[in-house]
C-alpha positions as CSV (number, residue, x, y, z in Angstrom):
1,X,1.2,-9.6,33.7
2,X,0.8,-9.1,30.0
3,X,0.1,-12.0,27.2
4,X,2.6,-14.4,26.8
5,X,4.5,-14.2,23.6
6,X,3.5,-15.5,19.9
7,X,4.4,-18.9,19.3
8,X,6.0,-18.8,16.1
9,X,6.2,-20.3,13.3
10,X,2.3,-19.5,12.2
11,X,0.8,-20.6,8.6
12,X,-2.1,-18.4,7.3
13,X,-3.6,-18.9,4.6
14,X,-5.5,-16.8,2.3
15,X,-7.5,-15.8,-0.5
16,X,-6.6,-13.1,-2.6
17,X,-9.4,-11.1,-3.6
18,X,-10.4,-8.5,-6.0
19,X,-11.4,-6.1,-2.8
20,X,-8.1,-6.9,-1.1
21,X,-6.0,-5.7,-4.4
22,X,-8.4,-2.3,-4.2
23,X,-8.3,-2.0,-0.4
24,X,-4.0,-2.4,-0.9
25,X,-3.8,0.6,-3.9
26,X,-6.6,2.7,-1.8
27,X,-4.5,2.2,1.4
28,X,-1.1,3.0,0.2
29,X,-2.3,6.0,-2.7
30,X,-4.1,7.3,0.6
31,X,-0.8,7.0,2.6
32,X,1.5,8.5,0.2
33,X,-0.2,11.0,-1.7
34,X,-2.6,12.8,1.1
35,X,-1.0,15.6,1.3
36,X,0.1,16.3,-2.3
37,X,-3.2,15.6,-3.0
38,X,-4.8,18.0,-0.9
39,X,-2.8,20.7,-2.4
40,X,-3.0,19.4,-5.9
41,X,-6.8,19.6,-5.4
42,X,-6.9,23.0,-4.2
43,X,-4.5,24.3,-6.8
44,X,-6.6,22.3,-9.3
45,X,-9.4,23.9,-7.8
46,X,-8.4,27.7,-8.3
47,X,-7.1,26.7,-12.0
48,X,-10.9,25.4,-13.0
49,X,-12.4,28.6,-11.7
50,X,-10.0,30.9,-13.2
51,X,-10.7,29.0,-16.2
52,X,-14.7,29.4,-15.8
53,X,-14.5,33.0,-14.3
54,X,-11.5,34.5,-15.8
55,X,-12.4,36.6,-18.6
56,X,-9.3,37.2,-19.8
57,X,-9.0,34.5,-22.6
58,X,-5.2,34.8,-23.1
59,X,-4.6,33.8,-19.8
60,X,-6.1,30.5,-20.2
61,X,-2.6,29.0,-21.1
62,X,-1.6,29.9,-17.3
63,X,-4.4,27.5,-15.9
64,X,-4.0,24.6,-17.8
65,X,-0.7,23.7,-17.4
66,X,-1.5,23.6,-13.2
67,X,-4.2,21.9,-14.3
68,X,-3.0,19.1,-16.2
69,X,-0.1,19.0,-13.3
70,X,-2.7,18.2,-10.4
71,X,-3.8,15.1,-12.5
72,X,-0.1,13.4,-11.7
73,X,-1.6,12.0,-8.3
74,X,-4.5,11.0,-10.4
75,X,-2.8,9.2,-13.0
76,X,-0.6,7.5,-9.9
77,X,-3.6,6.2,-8.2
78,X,-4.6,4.4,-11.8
79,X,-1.3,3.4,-11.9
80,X,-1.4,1.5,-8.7
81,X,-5.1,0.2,-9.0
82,X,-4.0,-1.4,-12.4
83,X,-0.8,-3.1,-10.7
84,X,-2.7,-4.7,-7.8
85,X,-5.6,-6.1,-10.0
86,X,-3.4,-7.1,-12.6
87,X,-1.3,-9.2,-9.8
88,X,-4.8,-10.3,-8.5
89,X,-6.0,-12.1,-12.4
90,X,-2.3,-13.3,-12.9
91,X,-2.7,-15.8,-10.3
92,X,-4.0,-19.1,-11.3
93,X,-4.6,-20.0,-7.7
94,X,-6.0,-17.3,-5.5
95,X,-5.1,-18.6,-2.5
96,X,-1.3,-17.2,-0.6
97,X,0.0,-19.0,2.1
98,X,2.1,-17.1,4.5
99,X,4.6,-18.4,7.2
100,X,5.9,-16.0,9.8
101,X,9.1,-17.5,11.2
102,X,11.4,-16.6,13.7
103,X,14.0,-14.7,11.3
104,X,11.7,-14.1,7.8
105,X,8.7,-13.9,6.8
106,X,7.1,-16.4,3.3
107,X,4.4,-15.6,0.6
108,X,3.5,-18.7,-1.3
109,X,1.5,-18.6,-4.3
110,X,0.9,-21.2,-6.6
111,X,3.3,-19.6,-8.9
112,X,6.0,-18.2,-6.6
113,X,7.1,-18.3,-3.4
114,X,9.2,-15.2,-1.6
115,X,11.3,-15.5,1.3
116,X,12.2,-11.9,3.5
117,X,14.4,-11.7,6.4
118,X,12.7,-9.2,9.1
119,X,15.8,-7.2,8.3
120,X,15.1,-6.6,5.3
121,X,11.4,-5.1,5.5
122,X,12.1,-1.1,5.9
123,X,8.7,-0.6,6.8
124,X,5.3,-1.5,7.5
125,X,2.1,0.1,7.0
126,X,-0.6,-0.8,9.4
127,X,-4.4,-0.3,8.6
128,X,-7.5,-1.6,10.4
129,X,-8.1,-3.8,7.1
130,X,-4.4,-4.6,5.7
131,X,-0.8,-4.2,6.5
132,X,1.7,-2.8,3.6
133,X,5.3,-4.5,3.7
134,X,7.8,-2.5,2.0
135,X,11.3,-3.9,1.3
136,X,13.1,-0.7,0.6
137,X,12.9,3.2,2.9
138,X,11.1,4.6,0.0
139,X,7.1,3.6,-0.1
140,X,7.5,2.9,-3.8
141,X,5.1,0.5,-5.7
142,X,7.0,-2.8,-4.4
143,X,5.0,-3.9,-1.5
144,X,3.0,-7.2,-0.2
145,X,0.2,-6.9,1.1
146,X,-1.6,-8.7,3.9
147,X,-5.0,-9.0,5.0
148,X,-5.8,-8.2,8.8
149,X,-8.9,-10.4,9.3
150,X,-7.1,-13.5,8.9
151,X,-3.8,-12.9,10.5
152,X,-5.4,-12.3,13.6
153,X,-4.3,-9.7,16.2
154,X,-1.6,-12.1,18.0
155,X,0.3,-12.4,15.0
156,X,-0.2,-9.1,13.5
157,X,1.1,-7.6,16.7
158,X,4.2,-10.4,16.3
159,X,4.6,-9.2,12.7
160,X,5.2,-5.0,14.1
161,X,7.4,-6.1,16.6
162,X,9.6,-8.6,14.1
163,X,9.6,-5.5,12.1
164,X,10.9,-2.9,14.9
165,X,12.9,-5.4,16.5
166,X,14.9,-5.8,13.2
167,X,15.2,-1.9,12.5
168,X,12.3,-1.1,10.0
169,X,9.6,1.5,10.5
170,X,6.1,0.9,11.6
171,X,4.0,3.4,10.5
């Protein structure tokens, strides 16, 4: 037979730490911009040696505006790094306390505390080191973020299937 199923309610708590905010922004600006930035960085590339090689000098214009382009993932990826450690030296309190229920899921801080019905989590992102809530279909910059390592596999796997079971996307 297979394992029984995950007693739930389960409190984890945790500490939120400077490499979890960088492991969160690495995670989801590898997620959501691996393929533009695979083409940004070839295009970017070709612009720098056309720039170095080229030695038509009026044509510089025509490199440097694909240039500048390609740095939009760049500038994204800052973007996200500064929202995550920024949320990480607001908090007075490091430590989040999480409840997985039956019907939502709870972040406690010592600040705040945020309720979600599995309904409304659109989609999960699942990584050997953290897993990436999202409470709308677009992977914008709204997420939580939670570690692996102290969830535990039993209620990680109870967190995907919350997720599925309630229509959102596990990716």
């Amino acid at each position: 037979m297979g394992t029984p199923p995950t007693i739930l309610p389960r409190v984890i708590t945790y500490e939120w730490s400077r490499d979890l905010s960088r492991a969160a922004a690495r995670r989801y600006f590898s997620r959501r911009f691996r393929r533009p930035l695979i083409v940004f960085s070839i295009i970017g590339a070709v612009c720098i040696g056309g720039l170095i090689f080229d030695p038509r000098k009026d044509m510089a214009g025509a490199y440097w505006l694909p240039l500048i382009i390609c740095l939009i993932p760049v500038l994204v990826f800052v973007r996200v790094y500064f929202k995550m450690t920024r949320a990480f030296e607001e908090l007075s309190d490091k430590r989040v306390t999480v409840r997985v229920e039956p019907e939502s899921i709870t972040f406690e801080t010592s600040e705040s505390v945020s309720t979600m019905k599995w309904s409304a989590i659109k989609r999960l992102w699942r990584f050997p080191d953290v897993l990436l809530i999202f409470r709308y279909k677009t992977a914008d910059l709204t997420f939580s973020a939670l570690p692996v390592a102290q969830l535990g596999a039993e209620v990680g796997r109870a967190i995907e299937d919350k997720v599925r079971q309630h229509g959102g996307q596990v990716v």
